[in-house]
C-alpha positions in Angstrom: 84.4 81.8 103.1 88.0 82.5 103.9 89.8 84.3 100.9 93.4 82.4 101.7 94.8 79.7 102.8 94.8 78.3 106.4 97.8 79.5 108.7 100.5 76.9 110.3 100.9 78.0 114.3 102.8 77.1 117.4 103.9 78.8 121.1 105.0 81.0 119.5 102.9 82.0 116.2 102.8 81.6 112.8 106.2 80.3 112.0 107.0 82.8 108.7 105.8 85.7 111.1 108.8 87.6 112.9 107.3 88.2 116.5 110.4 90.0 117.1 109.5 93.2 115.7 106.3 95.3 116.6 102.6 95.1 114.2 100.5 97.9 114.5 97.5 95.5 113.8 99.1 93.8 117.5 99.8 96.8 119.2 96.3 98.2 118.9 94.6 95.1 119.9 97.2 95.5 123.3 95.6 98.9 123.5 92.1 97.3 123.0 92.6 94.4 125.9 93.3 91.6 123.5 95.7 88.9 123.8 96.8 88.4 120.3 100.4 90.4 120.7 103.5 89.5 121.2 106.7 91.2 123.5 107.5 93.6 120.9 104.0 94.7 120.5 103.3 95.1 124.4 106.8 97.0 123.7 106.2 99.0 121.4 102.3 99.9 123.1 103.7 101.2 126.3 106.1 103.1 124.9 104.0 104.9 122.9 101.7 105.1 125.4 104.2 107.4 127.7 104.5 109.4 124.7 100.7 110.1 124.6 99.1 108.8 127.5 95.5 109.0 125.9 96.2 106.8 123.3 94.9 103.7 125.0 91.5 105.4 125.8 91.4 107.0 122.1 91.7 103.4 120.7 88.8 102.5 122.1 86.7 105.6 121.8 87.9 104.5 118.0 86.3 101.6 118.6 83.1 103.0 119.7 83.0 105.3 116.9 83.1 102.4 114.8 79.7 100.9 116.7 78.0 104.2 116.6 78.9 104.4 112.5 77.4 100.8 111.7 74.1 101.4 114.2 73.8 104.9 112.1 74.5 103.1 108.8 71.8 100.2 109.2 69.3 102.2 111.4 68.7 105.5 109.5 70.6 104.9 106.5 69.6 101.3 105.5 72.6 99.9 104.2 72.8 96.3 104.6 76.2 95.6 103.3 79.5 96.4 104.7 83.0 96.4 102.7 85.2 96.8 106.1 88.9 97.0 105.2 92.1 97.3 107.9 90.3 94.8 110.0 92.3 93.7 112.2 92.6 91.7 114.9 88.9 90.6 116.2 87.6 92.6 118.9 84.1 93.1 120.5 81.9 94.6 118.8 83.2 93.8 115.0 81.3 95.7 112.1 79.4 91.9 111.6 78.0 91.7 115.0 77.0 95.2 115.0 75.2 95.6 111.9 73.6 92.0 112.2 72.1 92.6 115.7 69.7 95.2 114.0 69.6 93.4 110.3 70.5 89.9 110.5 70.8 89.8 106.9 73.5 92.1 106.8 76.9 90.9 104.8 79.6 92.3 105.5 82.8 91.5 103.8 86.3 91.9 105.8 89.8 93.0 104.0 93.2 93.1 105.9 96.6 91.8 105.0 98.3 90.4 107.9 98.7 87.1 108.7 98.3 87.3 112.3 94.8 88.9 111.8 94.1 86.5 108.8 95.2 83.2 111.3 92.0 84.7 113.5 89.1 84.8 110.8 87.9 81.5 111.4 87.1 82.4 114.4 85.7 86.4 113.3 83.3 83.9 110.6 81.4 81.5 113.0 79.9 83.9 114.8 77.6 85.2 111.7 73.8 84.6 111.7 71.3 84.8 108.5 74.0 87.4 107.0 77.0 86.4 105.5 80.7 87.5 106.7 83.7 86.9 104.5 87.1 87.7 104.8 89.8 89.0 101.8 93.7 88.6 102.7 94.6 91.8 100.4 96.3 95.1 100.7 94.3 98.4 100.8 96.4 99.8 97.3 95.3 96.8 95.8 91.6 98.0 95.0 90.5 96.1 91.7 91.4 93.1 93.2 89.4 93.8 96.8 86.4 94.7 94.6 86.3 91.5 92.2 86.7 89.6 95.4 83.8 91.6 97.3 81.8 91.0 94.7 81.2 87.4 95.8 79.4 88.5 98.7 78.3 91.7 98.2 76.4 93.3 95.2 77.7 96.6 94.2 74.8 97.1 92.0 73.4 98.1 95.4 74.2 100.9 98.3 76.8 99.8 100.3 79.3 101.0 103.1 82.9 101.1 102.4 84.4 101.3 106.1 88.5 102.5 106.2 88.4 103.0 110.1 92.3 103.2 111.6 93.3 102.1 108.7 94.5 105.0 105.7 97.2 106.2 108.1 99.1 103.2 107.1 99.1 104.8 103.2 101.9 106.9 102.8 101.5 110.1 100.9 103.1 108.9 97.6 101.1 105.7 97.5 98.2 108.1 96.7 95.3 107.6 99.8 92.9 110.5 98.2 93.1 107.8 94.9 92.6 104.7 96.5 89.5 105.9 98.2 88.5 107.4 94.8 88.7 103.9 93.6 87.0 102.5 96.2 84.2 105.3 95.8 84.1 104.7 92.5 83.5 101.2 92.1 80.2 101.4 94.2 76.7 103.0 93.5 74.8 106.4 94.4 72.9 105.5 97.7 76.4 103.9 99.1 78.5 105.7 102.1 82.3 106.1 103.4 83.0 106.0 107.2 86.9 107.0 107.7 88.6 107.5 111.2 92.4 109.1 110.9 94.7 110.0 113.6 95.2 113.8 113.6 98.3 115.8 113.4 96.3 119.0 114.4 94.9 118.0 117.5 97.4 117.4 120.7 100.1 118.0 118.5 102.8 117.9 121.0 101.4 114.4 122.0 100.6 113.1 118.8 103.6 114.0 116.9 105.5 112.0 120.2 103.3 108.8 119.2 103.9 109.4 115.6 107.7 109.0 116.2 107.6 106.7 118.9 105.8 104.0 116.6 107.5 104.7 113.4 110.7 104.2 115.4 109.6 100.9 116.7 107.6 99.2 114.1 108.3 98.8 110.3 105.3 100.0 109.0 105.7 103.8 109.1 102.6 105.7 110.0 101.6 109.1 108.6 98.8 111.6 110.7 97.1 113.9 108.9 94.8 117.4 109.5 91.2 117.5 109.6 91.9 119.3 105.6 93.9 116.6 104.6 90.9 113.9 105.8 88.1 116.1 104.4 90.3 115.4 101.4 89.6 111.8 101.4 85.9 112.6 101.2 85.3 115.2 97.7 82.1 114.4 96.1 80.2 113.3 99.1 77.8 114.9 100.9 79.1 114.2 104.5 76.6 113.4 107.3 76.0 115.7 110.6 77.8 116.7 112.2 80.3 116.6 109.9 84.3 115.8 110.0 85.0 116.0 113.7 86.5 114.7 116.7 85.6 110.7 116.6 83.7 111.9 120.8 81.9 114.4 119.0 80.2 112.1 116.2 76.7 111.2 117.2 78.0 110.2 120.9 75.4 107.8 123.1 76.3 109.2 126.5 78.7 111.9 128.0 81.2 109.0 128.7 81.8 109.5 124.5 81.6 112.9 124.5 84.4 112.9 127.4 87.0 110.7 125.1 90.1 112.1 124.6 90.9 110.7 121.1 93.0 112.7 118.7 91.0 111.3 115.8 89.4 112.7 113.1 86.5 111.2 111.7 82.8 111.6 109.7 80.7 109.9 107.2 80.4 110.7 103.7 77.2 110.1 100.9 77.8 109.4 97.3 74.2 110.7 95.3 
């Protein structure tokens, strides 16, 4: 159910791919453990890492708040289908695996745009169970297109989660985020939920305005952190869940080692009645 086409590779990669310069997608699965980066990525990670030495653990307290959102989503909140976009690279515990190890019939469909990350979906879509898992090769702005493809999988007649975790930093400010997840919003019914994680420019500011420069002077893509007002934007007209827009630790944490995560991260869960 893979929404392109297959990806040429050798030692070095995907051919039409320039390893040379730095993927955010590759330097936060370095952050994450993974081995799907390249010199400039490992690069561009440690230096931003002595610019904010957290980082590293707030990537994967990210990661965890992604876990703890899906368990809440299909345990208490019922929803059985997931519209997950800025996937990136596969890691452990992906929204799929999550969600189907409580509801195996979960479907959960996958949107990102790089080719690195879309050279690994094969491998993200065997692992399913009774649920279905596709992937879409489209870009976040592009939101009429991800729903007509969604809609091969998933049935927005019904509730469904729309999950934009690490990923609407990548928007800039004049490429309109607060519309694109109005569109997104939009497009599904009452019943139907928005999970957002954001790095924050109003948290460690010293450190996070160093990793804001350290990565936008190293990698292409520029990124843009914004304040806990400018992500409570992103959720008008939903009712949010408790506790609320917080620090990702502070959302529903498991255990103390949650609670004790440094991330600089904004993040919550919104409603649509």
């Amino acid at each position: 159910m893979i929404g392109s086409r297959p990806l040429p590779a050798d030692r070095d990669g995907p051919p039409h791919i320039d390893v040379s310069v730095a993927h955010v997608a590759r330097v936060y699965d370095y952050w994450l453990g993974g081995k799907t980066n390249f010199a400039s990525d490992r690069a561009a990670a440690q230096a931003a890492s002595r610019a904010a030495p957290h980082v590293m653990e707030g990537v994967r307290g990210n990661r965890a708040f992604l876990a703890r959102v899906v368990r809440y989503l299909v345990g208490q909140a019922g929803v059985r289908q997931f519209l997950d976009i800025g996937t990136g690279i596969p890691a452990a515990d992906n929204t799929h695996e999550v969600a189907q190890a409580q509801a195996p019939e979960c479907r959960v469909v996958y949107v990102d745009n790089d080719p690195i990350v879309l050279s690994h979906a094969r491998a993200l879509l065997t692992r399913g169970s009774k649920g279905a898992t596709a992937y879409l090769d489209e870009d976040l702005r592009n939101t009429p297109e991800i729903v007509a493809a969604a809609a091969a999988t998933l049935d927005f007649t019904q509730p469904l989660a729309v999950m934009l975790i690490g990923i609407l930093q990548c928007i800039l400010d004049e490429d309109d985020p607060a519309g694109i997840v109005k569109r997104l919003m939009d497009a599904v019914p009452p019943g139907s939920y928005l999970a957002i994680s954001h790095p924050a420019r109003d948290i460690d500011v010293v450190g996070m305005r160093n990793l804001a420069f350290r990565l936008n002077e190293l990698m292409p893509m520029k990124l843009t952190f914004r304040s806990r007002a400018e992500v409570a934007g992103f959720f008008d007209g939903l009712e949010l869940v408790e506790p609320g827009l917080v620090r990702i630790p502070d959302w529903r944490p498991d255990a103390d080692t949650d609670r004790a995560n440094p991330a600089a991260v904004w993040g919550g869960v919104g409603r649509k009645n």
